[in-house]
SEFIRO-736317 format. One record per residue: x, y, z of N, C-alpha, C in turn; residue in three letters. Coordinates in Angstrom, 3 decimals, always signed. Atoms other than C-alpha are relative to their C-alpha. Layout:
[[X, Y, Z], [X, Y, Z], [X, Y, Z], "ALA"]
...
This chain:
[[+0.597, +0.051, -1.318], [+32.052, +12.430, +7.579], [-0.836, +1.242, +0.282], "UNK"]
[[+0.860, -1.115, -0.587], [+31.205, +15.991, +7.993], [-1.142, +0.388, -1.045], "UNK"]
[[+0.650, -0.283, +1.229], [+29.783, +15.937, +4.603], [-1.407, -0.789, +0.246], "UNK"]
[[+1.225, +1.415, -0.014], [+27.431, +12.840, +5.370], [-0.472, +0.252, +2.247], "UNK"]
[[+0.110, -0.360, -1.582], [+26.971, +14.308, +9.320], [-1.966, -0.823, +0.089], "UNK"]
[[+1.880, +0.255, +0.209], [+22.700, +14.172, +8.535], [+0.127, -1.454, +0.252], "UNK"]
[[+0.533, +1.305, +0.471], [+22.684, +10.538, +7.327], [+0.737, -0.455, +0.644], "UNK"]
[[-1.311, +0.288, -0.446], [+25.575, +9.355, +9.740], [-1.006, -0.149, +1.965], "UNK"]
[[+0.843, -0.293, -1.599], [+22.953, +10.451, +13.061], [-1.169, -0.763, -0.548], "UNK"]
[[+1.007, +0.733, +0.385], [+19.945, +8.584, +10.881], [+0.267, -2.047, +0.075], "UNK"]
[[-0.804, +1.552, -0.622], [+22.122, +5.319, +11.440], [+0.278, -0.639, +0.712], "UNK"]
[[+0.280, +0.231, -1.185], [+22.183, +5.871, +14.587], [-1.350, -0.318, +0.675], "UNK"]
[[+1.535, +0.213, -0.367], [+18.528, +6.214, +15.073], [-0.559, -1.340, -0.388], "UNK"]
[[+0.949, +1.383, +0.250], [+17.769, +2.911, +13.115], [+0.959, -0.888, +1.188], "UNK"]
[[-0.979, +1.152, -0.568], [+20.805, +0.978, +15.338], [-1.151, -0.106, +1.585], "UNK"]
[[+1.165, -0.387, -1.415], [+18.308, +2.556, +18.382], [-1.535, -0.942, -0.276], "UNK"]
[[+0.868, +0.829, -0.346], [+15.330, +1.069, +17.374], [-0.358, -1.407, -0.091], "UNK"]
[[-0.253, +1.460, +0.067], [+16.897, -2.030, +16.319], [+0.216, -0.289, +1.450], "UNK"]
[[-0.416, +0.385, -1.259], [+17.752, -2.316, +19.957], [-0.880, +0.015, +1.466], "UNK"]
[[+1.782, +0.175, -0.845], [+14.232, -1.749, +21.394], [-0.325, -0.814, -0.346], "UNK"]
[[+0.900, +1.269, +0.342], [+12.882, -4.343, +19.292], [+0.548, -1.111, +0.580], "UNK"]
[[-0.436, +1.428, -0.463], [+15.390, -7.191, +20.675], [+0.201, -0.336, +0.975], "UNK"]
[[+0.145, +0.272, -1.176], [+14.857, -6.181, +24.233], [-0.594, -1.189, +0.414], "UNK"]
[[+0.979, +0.900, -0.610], [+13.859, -8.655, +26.555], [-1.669, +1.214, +0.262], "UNK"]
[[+0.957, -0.499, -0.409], [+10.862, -6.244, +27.178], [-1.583, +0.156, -1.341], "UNK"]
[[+0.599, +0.572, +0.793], [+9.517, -7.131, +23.832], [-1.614, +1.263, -0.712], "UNK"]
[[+1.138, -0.987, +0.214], [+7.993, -3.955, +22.380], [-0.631, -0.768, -1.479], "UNK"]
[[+0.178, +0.283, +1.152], [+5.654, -4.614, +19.802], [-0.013, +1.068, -1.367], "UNK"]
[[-0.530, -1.529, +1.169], [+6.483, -0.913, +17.911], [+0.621, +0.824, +0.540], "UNK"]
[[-0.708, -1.275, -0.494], [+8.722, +1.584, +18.208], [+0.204, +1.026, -0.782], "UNK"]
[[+0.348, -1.397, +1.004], [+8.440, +5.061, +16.885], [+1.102, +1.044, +0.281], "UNK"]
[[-0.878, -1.202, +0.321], [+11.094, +7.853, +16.235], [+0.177, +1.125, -0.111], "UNK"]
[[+0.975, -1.406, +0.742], [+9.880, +11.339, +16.026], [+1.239, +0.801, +1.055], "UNK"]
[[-0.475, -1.383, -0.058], [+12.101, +14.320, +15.911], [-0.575, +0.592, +1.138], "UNK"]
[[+0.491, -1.012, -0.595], [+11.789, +16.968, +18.710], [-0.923, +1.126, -0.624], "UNK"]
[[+1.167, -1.507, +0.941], [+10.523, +19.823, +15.864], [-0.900, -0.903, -1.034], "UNK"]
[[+1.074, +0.058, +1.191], [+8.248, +17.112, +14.677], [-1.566, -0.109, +0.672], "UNK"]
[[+1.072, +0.140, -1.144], [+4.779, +16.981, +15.662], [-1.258, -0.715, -1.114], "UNK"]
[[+1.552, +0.296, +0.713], [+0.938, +15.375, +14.911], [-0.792, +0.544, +0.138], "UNK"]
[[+1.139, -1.032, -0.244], [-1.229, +17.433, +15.142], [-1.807, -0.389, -0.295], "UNK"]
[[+1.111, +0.438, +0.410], [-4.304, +16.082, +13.637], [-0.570, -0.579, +1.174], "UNK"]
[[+0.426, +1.076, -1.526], [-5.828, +14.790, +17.763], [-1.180, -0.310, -0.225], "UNK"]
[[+1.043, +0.819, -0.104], [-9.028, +13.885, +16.441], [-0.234, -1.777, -0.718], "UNK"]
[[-0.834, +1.646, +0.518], [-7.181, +10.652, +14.673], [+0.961, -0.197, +0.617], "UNK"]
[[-1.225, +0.994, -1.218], [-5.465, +8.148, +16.012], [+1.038, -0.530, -1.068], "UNK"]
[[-1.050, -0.326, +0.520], [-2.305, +8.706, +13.637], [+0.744, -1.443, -0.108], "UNK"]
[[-0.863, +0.580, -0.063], [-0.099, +6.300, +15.141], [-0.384, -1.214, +0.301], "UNK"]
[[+0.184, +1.448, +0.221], [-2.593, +3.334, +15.469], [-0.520, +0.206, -1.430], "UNK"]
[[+0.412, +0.360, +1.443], [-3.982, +4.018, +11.704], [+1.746, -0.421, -0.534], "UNK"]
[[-1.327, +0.711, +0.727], [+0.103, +3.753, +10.954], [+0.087, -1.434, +0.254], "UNK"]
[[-0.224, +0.900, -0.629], [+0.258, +0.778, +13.095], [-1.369, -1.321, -0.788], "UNK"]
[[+1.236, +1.508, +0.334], [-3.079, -1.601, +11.892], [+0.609, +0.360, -2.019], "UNK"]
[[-0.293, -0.217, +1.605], [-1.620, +0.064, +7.993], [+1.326, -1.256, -0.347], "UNK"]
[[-1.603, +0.828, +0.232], [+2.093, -1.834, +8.656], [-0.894, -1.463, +0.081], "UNK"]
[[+0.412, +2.032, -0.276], [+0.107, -5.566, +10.168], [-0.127, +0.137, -1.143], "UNK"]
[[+0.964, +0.099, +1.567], [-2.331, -5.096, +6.488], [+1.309, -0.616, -1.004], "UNK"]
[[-0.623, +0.105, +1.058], [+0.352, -4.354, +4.419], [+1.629, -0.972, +0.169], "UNK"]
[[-1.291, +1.001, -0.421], [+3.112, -6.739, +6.409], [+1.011, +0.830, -0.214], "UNK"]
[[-1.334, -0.763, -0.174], [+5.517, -3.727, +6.487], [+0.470, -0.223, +1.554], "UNK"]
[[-0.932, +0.462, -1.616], [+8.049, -4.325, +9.547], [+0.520, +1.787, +0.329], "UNK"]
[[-0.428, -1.555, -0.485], [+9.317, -0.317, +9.206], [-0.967, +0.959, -0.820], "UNK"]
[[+0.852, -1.299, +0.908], [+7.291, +2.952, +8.026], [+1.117, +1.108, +0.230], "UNK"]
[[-0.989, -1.024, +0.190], [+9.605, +5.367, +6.821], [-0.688, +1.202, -0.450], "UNK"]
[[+0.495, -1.305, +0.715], [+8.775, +9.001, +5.517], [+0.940, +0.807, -0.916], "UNK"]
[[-0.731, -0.702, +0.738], [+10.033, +10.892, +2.673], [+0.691, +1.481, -0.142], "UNK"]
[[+0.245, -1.631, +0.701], [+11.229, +14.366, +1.304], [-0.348, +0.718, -0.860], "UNK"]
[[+0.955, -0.445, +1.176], [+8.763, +14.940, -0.855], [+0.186, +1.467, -0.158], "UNK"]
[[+0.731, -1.615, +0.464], [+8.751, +18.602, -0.365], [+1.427, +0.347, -0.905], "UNK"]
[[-1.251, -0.304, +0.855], [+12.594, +18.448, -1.733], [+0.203, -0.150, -1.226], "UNK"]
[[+0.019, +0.565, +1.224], [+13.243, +18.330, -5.621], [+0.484, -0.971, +0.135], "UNK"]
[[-0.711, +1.589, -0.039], [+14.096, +14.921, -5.787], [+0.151, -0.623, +0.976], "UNK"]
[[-0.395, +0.511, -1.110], [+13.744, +14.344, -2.325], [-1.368, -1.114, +0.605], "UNK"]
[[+0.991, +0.978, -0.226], [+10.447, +11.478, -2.657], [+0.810, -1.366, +0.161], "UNK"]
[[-0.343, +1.229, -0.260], [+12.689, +8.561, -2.533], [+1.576, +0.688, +1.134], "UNK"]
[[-1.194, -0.207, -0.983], [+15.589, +10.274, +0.381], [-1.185, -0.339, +1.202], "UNK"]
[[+1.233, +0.675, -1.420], [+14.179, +8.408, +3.881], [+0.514, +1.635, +1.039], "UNK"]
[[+0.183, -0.991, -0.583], [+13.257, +11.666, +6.355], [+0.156, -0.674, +1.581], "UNK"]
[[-0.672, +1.164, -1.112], [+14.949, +10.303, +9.761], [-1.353, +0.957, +0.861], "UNK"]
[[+0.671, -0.926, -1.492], [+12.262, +12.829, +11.749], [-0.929, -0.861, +0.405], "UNK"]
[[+0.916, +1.029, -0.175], [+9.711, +9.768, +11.441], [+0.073, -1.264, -0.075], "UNK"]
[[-0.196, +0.831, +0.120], [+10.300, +6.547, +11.880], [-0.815, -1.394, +0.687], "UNK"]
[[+0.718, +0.694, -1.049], [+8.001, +3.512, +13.115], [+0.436, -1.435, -0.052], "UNK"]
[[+0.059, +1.501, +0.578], [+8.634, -0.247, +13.139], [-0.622, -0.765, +1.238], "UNK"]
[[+1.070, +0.995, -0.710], [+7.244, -3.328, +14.394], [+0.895, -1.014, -0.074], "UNK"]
């Protein structure tokens, strides 16, 4: 439990946006972002190029990696999360 604490609060976050999507209020995306995470790039529109990228490619979630970790390109990075 205390060992798996990280990935234990990332379980929580997907149960969360499973529970936006099946509102009656019928979002059509919901996004996840960490307090220490940020976009910075404001002369793109970030989160509709993610968004028209998921319809294209018929992804339902966009996850992000830990690439910068040895071995950490296939561990999912809970600070970003988008689905549809």
């Amino acid at each position: 439990t205390r060992n798996n604490e990280r990935e234990n609060f990332n379980w929580e976050k997907h149960l969360m946006l499973y529970e936006y999507l099946i509102s009656p209020q019928n979002f059509t995306h919901v996004l996840m972002l960490d307090a220490d995470a940020a976009l910075v790039k404001h002369s793109l529109d970030i989160l509709g190029t993610i968004a028209k990228d998921m319809e294209k490619r018929q992804l339902d979630v966009f996850l992000t990696s830990e690439d910068w970790l040895l071995n950490g390109e296939n561990r999912i990075n809970g600070g970003f999360l988008m689905t549809r």
